[in-house]
LONUVO-732507 format. One record per atom (N, C-alpha, C): residue number from 1; residue in three letters; x, y, z. Coordinates in steps of 0.05 Angstrom, whole numbers. Example, Ala and Ser with C-alpha at 12.3 -4.5 7.8 and 13.67 -1.06 7.14 Angstrom:
<sites>
[site 1 "ALA" [264 -114 156]]
[site 1 "ALA" [246 -90 156]]
[site 1 "ALA" [264 -66 156]]
[site 2 "SER" [257 -45 142]]
[site 2 "SER" [273 -21 143]]
[site 2 "SER" [258 1 157]]
</sites>
This chain:
<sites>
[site 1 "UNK" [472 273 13]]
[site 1 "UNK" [459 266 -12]]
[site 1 "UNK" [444 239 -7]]
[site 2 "UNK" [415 235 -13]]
[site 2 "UNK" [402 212 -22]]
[site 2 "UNK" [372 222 -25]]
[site 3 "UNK" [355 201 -12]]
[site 3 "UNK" [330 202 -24]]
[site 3 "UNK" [304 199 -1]]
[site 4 "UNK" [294 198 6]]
[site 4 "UNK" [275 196 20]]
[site 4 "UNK" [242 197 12]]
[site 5 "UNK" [239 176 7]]
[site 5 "UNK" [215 151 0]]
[site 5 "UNK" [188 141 29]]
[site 6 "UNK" [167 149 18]]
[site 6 "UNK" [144 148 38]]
[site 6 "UNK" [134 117 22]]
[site 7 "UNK" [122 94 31]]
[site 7 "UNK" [111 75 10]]
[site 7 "UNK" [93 63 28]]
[site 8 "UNK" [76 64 14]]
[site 8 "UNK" [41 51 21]]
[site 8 "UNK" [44 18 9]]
[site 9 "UNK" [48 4 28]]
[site 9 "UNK" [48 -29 22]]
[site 9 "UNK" [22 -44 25]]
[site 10 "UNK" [20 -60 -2]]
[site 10 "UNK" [-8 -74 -5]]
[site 10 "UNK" [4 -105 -10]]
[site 11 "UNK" [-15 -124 -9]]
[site 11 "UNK" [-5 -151 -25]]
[site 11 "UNK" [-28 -164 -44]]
[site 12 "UNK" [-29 -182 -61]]
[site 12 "UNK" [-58 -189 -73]]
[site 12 "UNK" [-50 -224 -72]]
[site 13 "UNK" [-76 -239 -80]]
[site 13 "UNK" [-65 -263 -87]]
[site 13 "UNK" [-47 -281 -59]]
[site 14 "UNK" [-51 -279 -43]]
[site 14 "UNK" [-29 -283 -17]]
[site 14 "UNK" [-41 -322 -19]]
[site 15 "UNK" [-35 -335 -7]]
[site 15 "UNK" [-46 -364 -5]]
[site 15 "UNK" [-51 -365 19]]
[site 16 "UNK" [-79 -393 15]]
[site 16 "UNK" [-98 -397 42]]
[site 16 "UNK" [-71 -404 59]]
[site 17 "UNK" [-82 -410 85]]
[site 17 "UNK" [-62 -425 101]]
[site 17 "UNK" [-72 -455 104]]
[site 18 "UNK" [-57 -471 120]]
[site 18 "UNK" [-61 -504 121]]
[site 18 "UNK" [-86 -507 125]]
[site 19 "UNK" [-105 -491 142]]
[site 19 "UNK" [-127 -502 148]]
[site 19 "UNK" [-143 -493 127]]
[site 20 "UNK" [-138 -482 105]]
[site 20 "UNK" [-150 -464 82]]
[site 20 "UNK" [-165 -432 94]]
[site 21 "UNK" [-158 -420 109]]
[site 21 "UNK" [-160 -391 111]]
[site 21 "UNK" [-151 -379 111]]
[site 22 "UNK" [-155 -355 102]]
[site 22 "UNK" [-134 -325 99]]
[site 22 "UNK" [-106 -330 112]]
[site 23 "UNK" [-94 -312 105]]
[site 23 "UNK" [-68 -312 123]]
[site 23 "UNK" [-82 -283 147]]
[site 24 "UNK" [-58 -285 168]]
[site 24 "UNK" [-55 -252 180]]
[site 24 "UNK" [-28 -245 167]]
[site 25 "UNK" [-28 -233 147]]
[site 25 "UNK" [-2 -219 137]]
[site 25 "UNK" [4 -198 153]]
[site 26 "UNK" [34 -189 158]]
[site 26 "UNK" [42 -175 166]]
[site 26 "UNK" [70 -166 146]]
[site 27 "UNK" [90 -153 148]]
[site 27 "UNK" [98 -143 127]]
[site 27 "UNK" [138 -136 149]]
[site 28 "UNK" [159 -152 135]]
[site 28 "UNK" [183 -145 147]]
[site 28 "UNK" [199 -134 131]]
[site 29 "UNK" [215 -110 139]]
[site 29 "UNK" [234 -100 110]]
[site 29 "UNK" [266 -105 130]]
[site 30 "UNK" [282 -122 112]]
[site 30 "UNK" [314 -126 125]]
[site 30 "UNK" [322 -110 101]]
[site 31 "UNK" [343 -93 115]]
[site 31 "UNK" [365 -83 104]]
[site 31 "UNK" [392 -91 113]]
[site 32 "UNK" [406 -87 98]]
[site 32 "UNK" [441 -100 94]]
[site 32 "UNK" [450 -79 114]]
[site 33 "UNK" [463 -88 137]]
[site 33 "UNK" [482 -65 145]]
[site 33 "UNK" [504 -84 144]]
[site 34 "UNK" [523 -58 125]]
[site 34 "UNK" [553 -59 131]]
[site 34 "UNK" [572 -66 148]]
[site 35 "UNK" [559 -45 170]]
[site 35 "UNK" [581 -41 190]]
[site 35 "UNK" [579 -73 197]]
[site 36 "UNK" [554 -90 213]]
[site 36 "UNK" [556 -108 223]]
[site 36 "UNK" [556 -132 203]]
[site 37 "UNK" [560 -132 177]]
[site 37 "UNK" [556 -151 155]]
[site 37 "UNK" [523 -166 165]]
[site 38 "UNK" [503 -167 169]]
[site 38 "UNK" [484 -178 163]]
[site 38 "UNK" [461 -169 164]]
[site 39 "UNK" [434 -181 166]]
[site 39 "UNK" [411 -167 152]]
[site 39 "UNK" [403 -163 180]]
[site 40 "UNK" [387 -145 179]]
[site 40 "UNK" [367 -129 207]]
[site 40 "UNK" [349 -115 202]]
[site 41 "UNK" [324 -129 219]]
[site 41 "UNK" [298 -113 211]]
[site 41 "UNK" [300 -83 216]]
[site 42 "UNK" [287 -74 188]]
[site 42 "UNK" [285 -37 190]]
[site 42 "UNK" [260 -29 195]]
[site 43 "UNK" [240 -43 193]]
[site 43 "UNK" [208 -39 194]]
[site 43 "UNK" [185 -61 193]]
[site 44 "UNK" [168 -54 222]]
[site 44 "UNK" [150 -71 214]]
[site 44 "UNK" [124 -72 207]]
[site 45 "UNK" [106 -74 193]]
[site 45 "UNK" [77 -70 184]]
[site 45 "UNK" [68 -73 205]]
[site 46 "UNK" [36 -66 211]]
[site 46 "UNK" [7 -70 225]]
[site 46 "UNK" [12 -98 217]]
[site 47 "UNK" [-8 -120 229]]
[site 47 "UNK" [-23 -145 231]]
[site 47 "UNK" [-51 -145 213]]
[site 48 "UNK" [-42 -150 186]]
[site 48 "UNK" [-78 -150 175]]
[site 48 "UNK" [-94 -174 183]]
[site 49 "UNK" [-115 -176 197]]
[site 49 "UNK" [-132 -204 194]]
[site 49 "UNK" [-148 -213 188]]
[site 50 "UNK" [-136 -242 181]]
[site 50 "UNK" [-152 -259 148]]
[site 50 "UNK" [-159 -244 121]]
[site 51 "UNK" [-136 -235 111]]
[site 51 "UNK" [-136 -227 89]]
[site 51 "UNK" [-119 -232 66]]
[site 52 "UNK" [-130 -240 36]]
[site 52 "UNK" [-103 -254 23]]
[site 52 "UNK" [-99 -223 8]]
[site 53 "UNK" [-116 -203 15]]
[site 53 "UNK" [-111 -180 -5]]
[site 53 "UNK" [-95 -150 15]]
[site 54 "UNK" [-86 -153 28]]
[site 54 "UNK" [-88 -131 53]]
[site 54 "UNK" [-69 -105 35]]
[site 55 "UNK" [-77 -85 56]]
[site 55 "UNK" [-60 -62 49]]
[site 55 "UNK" [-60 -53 80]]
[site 56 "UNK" [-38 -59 82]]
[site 56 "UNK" [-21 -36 107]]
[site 56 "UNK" [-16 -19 121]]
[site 57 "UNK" [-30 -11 138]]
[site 57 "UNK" [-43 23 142]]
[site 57 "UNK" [-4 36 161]]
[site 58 "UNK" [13 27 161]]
[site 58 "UNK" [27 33 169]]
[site 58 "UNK" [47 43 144]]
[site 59 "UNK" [59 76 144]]
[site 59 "UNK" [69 71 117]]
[site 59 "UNK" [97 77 123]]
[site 60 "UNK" [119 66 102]]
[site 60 "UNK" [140 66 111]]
[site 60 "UNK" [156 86 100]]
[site 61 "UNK" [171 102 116]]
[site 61 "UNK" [189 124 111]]
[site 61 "UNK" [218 111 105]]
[site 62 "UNK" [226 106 74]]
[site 62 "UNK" [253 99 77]]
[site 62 "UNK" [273 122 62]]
[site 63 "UNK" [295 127 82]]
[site 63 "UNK" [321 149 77]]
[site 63 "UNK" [340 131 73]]
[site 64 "UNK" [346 128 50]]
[site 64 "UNK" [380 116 48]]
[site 64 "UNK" [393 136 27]]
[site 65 "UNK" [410 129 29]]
[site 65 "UNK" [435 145 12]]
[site 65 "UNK" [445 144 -19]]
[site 66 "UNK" [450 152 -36]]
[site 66 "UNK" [463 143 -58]]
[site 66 "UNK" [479 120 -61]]
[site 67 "UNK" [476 90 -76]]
[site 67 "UNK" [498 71 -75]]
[site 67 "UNK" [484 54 -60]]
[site 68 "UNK" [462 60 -31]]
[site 68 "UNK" [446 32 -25]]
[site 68 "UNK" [434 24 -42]]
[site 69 "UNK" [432 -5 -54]]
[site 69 "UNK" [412 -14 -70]]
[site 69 "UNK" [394 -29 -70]]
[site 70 "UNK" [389 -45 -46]]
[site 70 "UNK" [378 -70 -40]]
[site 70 "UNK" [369 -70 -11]]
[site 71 "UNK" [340 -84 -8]]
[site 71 "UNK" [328 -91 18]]
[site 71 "UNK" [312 -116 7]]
[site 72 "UNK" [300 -133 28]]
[site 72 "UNK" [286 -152 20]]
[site 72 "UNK" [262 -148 33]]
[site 73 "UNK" [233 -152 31]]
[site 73 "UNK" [210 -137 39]]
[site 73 "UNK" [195 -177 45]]
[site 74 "UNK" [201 -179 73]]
[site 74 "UNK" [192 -208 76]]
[site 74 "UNK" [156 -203 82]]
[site 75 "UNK" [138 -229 74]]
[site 75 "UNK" [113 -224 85]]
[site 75 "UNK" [109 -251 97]]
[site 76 "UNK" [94 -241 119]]
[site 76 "UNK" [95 -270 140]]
[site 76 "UNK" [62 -272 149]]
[site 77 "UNK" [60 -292 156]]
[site 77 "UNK" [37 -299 171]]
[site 77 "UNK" [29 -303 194]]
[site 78 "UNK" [12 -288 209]]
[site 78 "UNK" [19 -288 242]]
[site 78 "UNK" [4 -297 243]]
[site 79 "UNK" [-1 -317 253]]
[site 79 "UNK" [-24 -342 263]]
[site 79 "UNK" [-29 -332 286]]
[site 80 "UNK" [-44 -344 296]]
[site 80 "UNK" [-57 -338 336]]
[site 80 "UNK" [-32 -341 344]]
[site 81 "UNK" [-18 -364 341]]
[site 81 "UNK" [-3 -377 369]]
[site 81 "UNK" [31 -372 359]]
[site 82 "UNK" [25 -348 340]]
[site 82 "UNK" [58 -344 332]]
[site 82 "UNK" [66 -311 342]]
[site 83 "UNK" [46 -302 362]]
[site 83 "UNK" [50 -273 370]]
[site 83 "UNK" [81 -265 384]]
[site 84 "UNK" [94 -303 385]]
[site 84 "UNK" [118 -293 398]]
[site 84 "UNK" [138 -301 372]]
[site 85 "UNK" [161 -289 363]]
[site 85 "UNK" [177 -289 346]]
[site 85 "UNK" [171 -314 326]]
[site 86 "UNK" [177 -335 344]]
[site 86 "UNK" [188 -359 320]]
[site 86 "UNK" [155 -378 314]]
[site 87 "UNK" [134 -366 313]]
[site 87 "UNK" [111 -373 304]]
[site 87 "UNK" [100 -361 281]]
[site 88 "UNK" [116 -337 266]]
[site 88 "UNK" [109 -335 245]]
[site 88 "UNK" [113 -345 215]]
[site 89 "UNK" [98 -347 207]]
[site 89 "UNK" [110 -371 176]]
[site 89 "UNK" [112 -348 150]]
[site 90 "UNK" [132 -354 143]]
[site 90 "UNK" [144 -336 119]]
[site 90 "UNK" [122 -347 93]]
[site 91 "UNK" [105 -326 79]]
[site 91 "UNK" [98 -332 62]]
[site 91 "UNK" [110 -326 33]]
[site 92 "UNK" [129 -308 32]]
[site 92 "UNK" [145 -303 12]]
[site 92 "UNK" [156 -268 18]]
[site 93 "UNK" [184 -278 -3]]
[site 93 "UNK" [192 -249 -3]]
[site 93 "UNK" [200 -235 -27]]
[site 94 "UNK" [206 -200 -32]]
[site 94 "UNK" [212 -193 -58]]
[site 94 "UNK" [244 -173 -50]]
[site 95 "UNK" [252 -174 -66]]
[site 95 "UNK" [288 -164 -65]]
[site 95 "UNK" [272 -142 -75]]
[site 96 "UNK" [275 -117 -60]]
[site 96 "UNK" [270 -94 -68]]
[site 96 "UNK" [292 -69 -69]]
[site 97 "UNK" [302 -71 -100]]
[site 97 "UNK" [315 -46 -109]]
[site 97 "UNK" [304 -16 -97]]
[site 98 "UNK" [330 0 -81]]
[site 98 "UNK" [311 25 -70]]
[site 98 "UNK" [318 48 -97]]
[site 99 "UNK" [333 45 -117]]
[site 99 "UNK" [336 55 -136]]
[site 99 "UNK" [308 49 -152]]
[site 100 "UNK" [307 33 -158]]
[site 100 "UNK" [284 19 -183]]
[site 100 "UNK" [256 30 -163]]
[site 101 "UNK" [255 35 -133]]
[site 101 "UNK" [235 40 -124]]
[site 101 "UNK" [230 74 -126]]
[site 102 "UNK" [254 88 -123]]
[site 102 "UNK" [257 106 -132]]
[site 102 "UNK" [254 127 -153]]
[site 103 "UNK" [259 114 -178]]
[site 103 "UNK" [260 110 -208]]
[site 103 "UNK" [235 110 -217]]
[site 104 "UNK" [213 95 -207]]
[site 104 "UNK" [186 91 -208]]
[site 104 "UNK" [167 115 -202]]
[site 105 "UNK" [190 135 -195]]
[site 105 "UNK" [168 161 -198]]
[site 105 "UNK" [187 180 -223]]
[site 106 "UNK" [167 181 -240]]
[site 106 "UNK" [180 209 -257]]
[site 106 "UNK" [184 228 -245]]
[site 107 "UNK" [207 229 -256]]
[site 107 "UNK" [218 266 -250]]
[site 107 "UNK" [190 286 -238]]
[site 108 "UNK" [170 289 -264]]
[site 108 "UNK" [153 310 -265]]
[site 108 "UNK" [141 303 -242]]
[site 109 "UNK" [131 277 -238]]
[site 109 "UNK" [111 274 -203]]
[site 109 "UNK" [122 271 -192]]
[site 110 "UNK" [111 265 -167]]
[site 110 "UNK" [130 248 -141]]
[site 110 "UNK" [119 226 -134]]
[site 111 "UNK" [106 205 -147]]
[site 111 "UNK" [80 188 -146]]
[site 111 "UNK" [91 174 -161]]
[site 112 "UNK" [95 146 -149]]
[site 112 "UNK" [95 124 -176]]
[site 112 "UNK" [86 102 -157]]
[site 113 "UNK" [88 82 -175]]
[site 113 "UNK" [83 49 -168]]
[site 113 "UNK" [95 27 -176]]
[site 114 "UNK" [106 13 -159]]
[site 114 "UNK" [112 -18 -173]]
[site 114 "UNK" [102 -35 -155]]
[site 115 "UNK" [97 -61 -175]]
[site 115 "UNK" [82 -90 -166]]
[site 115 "UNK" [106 -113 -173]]
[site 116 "UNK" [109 -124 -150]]
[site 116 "UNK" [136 -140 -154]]
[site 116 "UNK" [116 -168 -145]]
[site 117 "UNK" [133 -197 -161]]
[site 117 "UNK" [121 -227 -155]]
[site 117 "UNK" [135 -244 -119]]
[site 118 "UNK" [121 -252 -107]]
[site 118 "UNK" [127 -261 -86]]
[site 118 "UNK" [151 -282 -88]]
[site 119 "UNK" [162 -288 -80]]
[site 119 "UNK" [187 -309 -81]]
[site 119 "UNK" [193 -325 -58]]
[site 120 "UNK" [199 -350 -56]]
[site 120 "UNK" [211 -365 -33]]
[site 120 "UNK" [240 -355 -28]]
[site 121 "UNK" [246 -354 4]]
[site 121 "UNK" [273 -355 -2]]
[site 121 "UNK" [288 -373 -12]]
[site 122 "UNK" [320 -364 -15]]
[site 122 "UNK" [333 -382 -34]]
[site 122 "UNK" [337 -416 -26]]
[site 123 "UNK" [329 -417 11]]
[site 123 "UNK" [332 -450 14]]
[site 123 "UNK" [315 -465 15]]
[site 124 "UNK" [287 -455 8]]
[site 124 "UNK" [270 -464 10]]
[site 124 "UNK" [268 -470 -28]]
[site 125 "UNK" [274 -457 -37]]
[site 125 "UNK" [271 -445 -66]]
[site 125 "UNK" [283 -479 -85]]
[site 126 "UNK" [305 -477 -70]]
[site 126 "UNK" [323 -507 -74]]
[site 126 "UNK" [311 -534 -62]]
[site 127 "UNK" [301 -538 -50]]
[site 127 "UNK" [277 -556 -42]]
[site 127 "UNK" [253 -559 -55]]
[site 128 "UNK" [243 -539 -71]]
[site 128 "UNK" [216 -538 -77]]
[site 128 "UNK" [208 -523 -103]]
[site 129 "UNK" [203 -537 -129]]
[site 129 "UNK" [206 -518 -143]]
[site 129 "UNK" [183 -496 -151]]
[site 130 "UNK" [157 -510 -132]]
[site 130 "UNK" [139 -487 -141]]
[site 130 "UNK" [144 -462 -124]]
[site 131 "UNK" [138 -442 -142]]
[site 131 "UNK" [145 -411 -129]]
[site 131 "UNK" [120 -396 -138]]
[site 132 "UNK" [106 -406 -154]]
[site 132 "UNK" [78 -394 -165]]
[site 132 "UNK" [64 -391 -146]]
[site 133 "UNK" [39 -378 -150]]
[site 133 "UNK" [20 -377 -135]]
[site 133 "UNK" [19 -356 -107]]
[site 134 "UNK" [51 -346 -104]]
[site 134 "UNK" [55 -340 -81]]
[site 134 "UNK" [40 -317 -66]]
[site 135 "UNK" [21 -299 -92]]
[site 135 "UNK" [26 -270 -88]]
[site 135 "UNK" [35 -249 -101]]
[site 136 "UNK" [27 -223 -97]]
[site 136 "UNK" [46 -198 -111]]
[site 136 "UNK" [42 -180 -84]]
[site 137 "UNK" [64 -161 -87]]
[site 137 "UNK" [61 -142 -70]]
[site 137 "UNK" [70 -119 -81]]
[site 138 "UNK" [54 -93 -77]]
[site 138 "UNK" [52 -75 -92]]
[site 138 "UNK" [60 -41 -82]]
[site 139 "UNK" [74 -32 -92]]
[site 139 "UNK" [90 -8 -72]]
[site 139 "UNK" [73 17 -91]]
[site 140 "UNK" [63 33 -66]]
[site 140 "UNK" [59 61 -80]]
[site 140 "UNK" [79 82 -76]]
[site 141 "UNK" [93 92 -88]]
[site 141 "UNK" [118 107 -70]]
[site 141 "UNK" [115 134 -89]]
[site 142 "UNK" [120 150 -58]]
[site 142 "UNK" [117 178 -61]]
[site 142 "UNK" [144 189 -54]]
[site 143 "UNK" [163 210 -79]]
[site 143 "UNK" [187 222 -67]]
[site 143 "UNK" [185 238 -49]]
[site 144 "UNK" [195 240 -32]]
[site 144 "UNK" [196 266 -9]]
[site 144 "UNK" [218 283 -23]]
[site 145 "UNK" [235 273 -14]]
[site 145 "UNK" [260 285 -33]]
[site 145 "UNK" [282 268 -48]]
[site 146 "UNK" [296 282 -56]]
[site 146 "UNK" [323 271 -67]]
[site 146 "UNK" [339 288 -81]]
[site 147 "UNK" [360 284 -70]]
[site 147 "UNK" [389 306 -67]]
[site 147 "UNK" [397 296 -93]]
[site 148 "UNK" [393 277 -113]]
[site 148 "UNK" [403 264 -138]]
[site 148 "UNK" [391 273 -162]]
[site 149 "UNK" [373 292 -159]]
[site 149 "UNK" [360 306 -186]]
[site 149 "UNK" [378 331 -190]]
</sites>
């Protein structure tokens, strides 16, 4: 039993970078595993470049089960000189319910949408109180199936 979710990822509104140009967004989804108690990347977007509006040509197939509820969908910025791990800068992220992502298609279609607000993480979040401005990022999600209807 669960669900299986195709989603076309876009972002709008993204912020310049230091030098005031586009970002290169790219797009990370962590999910919770159990077994090992902590987060691990499940997917990663194409490289858009210089764009504060991009859409994703990579689309993501997510299968989880009844009872998973939560992933966090990070968006980063890959500068030139961050092509190796610890050079990318986190431009914000959204806690994405796979139920509520789910839910977003009526019964009758298999087609829905949600637009969620960008967010700092939580330690940055405590340091800093602006969180505005960050962005939206916007899910088109199509049911494949689900064993829960």
């Amino acid at each position: 039993t669960g669900c299986l979710l195709e989603l076309a990822i876009s972002c709008e509104d993204l912020p310049l970078n230091a030098a005031g140009k586009p970002p290169d967004p790219a797009c990370v989804l962590l999910v919770y595993s159990l077994l090992e108690r902590k987060w691990a990347e499940a997917w990663e977007s194409d490289v858009v470049i210089r764009s504060q509006t991009p859409t994703f040509q990579h689309i993501l197939r997510l299968s989880f089960p009844a009872g998973v509820a939560s992933a966090v969908l990070v968006v980063f910025d890959m500068q030139r000189s961050s092509r190796s791990k610890g050079g990318r800068k986190e431009l914000g992220r959204v806690k994405v319910n796979l139920e509520e992502l789910n839910n977003s298609c009526p019964s009758s279609l298999k087609v829905g949408s949600l637009s969620l607000e960008l967010k700092k993480n939580e330690e940055e979040q405590e340091s800093s109180q602006e969180s505005s401005g960050l962005g939206r990022v916007s899910f088109v999600v199509e049911r494949i199936k689900d064993d829960n209807f």
